[in-house]
N, C-alpha and C positions, 0 to 999 in steps of 0.2 A: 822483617827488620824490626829490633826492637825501638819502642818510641825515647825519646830525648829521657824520660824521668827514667826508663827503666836503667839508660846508660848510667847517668849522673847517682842515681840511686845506687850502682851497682859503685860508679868514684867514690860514693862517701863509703861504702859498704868497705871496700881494699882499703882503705884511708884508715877507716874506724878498728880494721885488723892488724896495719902495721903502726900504726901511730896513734892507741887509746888516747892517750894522757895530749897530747895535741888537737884529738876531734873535739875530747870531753871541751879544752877550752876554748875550741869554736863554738860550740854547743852555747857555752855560758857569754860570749862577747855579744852572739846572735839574739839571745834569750833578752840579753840587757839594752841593745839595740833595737828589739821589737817594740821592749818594754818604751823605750821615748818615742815610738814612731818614728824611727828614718825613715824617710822618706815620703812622709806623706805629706807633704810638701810638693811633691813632681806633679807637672804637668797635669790639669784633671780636663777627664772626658768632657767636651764639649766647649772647653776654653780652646784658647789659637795659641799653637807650638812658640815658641821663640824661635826667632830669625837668626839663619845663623851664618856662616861665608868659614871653611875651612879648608886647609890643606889637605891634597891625596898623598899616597907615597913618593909621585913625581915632584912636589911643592907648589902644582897647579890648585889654585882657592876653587870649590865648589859651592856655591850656592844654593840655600834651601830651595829659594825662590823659583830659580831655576829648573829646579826637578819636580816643582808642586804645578808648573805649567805643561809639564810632560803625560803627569796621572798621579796618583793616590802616592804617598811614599810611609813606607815603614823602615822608622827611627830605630836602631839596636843600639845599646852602650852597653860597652865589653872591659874590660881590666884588663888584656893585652895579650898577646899571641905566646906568655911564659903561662897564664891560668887554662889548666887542662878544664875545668870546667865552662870556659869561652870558647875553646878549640870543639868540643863536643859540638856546643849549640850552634857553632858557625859551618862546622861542619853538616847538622841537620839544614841547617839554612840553606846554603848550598845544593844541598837534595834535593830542595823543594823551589830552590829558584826559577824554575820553567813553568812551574803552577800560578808562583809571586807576580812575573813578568804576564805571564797569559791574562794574568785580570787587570794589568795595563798599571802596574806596581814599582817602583824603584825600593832597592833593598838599597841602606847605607849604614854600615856598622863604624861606630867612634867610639876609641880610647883615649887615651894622655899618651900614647907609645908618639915620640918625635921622626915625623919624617923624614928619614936620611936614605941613604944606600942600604943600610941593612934590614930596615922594613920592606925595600920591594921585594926582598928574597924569601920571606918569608910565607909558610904556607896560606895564612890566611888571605896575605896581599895577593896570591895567585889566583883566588876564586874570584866568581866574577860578579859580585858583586860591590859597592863604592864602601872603598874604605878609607877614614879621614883619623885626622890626629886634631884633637884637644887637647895641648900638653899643657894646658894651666888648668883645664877642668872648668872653664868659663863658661863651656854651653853645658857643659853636664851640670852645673850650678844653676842655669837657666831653668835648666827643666825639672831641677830641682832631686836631683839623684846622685849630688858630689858627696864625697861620705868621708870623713877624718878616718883613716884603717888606724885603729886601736896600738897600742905598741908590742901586746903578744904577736898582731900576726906582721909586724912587721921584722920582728924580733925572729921570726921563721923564717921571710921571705930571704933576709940578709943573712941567715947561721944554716938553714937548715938547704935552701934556695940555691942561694948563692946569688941572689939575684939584689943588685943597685939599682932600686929605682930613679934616683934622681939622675942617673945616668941615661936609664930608659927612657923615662921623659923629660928631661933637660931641665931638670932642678925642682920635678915637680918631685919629692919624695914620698908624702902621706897622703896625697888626695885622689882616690879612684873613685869610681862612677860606680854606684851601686846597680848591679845586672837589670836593665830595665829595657821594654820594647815600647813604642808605640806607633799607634796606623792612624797615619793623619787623612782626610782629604784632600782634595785640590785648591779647598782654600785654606787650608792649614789648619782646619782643626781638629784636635786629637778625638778620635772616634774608639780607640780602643785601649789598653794600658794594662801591662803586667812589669809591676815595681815588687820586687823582694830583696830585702837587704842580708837576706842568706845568699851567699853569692853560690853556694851548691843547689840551687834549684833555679828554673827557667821554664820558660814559657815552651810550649809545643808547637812546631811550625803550623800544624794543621790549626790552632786556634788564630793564629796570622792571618793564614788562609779566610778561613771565616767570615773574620772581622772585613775584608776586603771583600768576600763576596756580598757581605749585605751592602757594601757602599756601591756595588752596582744592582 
């Protein structure tokens, strides 16, 4: 089975073949975005996660708190079940959820997608792990991984997409969660952390893994 970077590696590869002139200017939004450090600001190793209370796809509130009395929880923020490069990783995720859970783990994946009816239909709401909606990007501002998307790529997502974000998240239009994990303990503090604000690259489930096996 190939690992998570080869799939993603292989997305940007078909991407960079049908759409030069659009990777080239991901390339350069990503480049200038490094260049200010996005994101390094999130959450850091050894500080305590922000508390947070959010809706599932049913509109039942989920509690961090809650789930840190259970076992270890790893934190995932996604851009929404339309980024083929979130569908990849959650799908890895997935794979590896009976490994996650064996070491006594809660998986809970958060976007800005609003929960209504047509997020429980969707693939990623079927898998089984907790999936929650930040449609203002409030927790994802916590942890410090909310990100202004530029107006080329939004200028894509709306022409080329077809896709309405502020429809998707209920008015939230330009502020997604830049693709980040982290693996807290049971008392909330972040023990592990992969933040990149290329949103075509992500962590590998087996380094999740890992990070949770040293915590026991």
């Amino acid at each position: 089975m190939r690992t998570l970077k080869e799939q993603t590696d292989a997305k940007i590869a078909a991407g960079r073949k049908a759409k030069p002139d659009f990777m080239k200017g991901v390339d350069t939004i990503i480049d200038k975005a490094k260049a200010f450090k996005d994101g390094e600001n999130a959450a850091k190793i050894g500080g305590k996660a922000p508390s947070f209370e959010l809706p599932d796809p049913e509109g039942n509130l989920v509690a961090l708190t809650s789930l840190l009395d259970r076992g270890p929880v790893v934190v995932t923020f996604y851009r929404g079940d339309w980024c083929p490069y979130c569908n990849l990783q959650l799908r890895a995720l997935q794979a590896r959820l009976d490994d996650i859970h064996a070491l006594g783990a809660t998986l809970i994946a958060i976007s800005p997608q609003v929960p209504d009816g047509s997020l429980t239909k969707n693939e990623i709401t079927e898998m089984e792990f907790i999936v929650l909606s930040d449609q203002d990007a409030k927790v994802a501002e916590q942890f410090g991984v909310a990100w202004e998307v530029p107006e080329f790529l939004m200028e894509h997502m709306r022409v080329d997409r077809n896709l309405d974000l502020e429809t998707i998240n209920n008015g939230n239009r330009n502020i997604l969660p830049i693709p980040a994990t982290f693996v807290l303990d049971t008392n909330g503090v972040v023990k592990w952390s992969y933040v990149n604000v290329d949103y075509r690259t992500r962590s590998e489930p087996n380094e999740i893994i890992d990070a949770l096996k040293k915590l026991n």
